[in-house]
C-alpha positions in Angstrom: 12.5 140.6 -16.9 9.7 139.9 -14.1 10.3 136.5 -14.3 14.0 136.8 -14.3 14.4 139.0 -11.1 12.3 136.5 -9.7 14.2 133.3 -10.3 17.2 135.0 -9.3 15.2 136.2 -5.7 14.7 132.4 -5.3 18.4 131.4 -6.3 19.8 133.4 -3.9 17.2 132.4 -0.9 18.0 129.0 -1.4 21.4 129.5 -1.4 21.3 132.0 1.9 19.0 129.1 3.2 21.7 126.1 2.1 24.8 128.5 3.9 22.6 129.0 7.3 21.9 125.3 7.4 25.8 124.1 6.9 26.6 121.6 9.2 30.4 121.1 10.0 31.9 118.3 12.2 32.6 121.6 15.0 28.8 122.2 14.9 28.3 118.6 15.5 30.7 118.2 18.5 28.6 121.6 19.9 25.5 119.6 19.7 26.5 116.4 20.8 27.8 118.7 23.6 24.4 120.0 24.5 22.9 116.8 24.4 25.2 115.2 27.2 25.0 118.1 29.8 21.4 117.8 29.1 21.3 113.9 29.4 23.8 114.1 32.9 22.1 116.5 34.7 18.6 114.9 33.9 20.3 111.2 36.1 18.5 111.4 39.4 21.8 109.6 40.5 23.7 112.9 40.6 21.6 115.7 38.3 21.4 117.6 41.5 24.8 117.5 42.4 26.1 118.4 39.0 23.8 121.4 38.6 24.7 122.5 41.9 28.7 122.5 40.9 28.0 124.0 37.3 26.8 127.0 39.1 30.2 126.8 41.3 32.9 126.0 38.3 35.7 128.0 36.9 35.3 125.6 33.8 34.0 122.4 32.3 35.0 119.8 29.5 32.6 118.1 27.8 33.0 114.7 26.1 30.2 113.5 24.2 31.8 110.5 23.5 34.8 109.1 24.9 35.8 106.0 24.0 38.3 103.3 25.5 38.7 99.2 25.5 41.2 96.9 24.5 42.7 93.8 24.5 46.0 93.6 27.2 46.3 96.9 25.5 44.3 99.7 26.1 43.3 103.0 24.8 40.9 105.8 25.3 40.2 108.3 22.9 37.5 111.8 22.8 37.1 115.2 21.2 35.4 117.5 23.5 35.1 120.9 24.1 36.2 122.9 26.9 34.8 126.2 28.4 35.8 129.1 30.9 33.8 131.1 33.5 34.4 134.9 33.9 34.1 136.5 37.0 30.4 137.8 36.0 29.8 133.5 35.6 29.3 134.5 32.0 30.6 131.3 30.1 33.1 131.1 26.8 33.2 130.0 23.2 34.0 126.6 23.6 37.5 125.5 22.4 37.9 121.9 21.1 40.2 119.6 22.8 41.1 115.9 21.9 41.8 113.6 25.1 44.0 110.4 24.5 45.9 107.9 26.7 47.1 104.6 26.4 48.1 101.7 29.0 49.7 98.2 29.3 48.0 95.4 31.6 45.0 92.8 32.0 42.2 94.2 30.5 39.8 93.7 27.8 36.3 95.3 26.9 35.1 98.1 25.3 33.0 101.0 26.8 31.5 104.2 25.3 31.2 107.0 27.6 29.6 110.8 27.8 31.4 112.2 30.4 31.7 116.0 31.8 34.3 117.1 33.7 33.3 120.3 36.4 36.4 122.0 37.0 36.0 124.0 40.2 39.6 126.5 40.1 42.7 127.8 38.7 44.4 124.6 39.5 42.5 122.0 37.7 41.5 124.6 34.4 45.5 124.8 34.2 45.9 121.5 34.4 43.6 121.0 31.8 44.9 124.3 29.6 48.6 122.9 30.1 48.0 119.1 29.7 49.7 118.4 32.8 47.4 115.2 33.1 50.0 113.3 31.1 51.7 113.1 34.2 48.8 110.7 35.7 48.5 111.2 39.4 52.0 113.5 39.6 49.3 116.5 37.6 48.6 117.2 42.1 44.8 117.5 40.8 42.3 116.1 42.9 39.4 114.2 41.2 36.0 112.8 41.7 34.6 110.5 39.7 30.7 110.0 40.1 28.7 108.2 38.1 29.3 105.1 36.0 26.4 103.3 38.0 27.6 104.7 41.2 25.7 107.9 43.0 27.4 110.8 43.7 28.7 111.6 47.2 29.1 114.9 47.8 30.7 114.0 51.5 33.7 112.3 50.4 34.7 114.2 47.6 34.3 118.0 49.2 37.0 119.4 48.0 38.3 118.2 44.8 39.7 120.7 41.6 37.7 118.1 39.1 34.2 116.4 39.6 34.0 113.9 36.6 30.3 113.1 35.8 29.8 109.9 33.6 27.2 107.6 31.9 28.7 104.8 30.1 27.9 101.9 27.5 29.5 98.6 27.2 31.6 96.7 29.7 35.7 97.3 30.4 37.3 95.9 32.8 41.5 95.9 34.0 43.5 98.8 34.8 42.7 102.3 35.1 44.1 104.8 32.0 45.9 107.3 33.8 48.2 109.8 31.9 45.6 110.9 29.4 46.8 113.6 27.2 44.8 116.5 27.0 45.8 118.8 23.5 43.5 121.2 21.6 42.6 121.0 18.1 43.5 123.8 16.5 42.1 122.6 13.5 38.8 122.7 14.9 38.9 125.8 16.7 40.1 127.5 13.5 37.6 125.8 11.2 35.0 126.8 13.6 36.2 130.6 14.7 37.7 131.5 11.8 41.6 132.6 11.7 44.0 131.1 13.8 42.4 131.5 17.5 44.6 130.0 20.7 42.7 128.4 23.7 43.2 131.3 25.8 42.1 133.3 22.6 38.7 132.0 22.8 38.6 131.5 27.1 39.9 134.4 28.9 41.1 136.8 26.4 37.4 136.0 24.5 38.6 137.6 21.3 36.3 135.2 19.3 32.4 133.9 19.9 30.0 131.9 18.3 26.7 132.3 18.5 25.6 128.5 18.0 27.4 128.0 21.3 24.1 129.8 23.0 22.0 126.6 23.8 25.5 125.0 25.3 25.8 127.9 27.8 22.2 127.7 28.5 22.1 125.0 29.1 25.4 124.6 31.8 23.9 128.0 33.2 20.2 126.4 34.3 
């Protein structure tokens, strides 16, 4: 009987063990998340810059890997997660998004990018929230782009609702994507939350949390 209790002690360890250690594709995207905040504001190009926005922001996007090229034509594609400040600058769950836009013109290459996106008010988290970037350059969103082998400058851009923060791989060259598409994965969020959690669910109304989202808001709050 000794013996059995005591197999049956181990069985279930090894099964709470196997149940804390599950790793899911959401838990993944989290992680990669981590690493790319951590990666950005480590470049000396801009690390000061971006930690000095973080503390500033309303929200921020995260793409770990972002991912466009093409041959005449092009397309960009991401999952990424997005997350809201309160007024205490307490941070949200984050809610997963998927970013996608396509274009017709000379180009060719292919790049692979981490990118983060500061998002400094009202006006650029709704038109995140409300995918009004599908619009391209009618969204009325100011953005600044920094990085991609280019320093910051912090002069030129005062100002702007979005400061996009990137380090890239590869080479692309041709026209711009503009009109991206900006839609959440509800998929994810429910896989990762449980139930059937909305965006604003999980960023202002903050009716759902995960704990394994601590490190991520660490590590945009340092």
């Amino acid at each position: 009987m000794r013996k059995l209790i005591l197999a049956l002690g181990v069985l279930l360890a090894g099964l709470g063990t196997a149940r804390a250690e599950q790793v899911t594709d959401q838990t993944l995207m989290v992680g990669k998340a981590v690493t790319t905040v951590e990666r950005l504001r480590a470049d000396p190009n801009f690390g000061a810059t971006m930690a000095d926005l973080l503390n500033r922001a309303r929200a921020v996007l995260v793409i770990p890997d972002l991912v466009k090229g093409g041959f005449i034509l092009g397309a960009q594609y991401g999952t990424g997660v997005l997350l809201a400040k309160d007024k205490g600058g307490r941070w949200s769950g984050p809610a997963f998004y998927s970013v996608a836009a396509g274009s017709l013109g000379l180009q060719i290459g292919v790049q692979d990018a981490e990118c983060v996106y500061v998002i400094m008010n009202d006006g650029g988290l709704s038109a995140v929230v409300e995918n009004k970037f599908k619009a391209g350059a009618g969204a009325g969103v100011a953005v600044a782009t920094m990085g991609a082998g280019a320093e910051a400058n912090t002069t030129t851009n005062v100002g702007a609702d979005i400061y996009a923060f990137s380090r890239a791989v590869g080479l692309y060259g041709g026209a711009v994507l503009d009109g991206a598409g900006i839609l959440p994965r509800h998929s994810w969020n429910a896989a990762y939350y449980g139930g059937n959690p909305t965006p604003e669910d999980i960023l202002f109304q903050r009716s759902v949390d995960s704990r394994q989202a601590d490190r991520l808001r660490d590590m945009l709050s340092r």
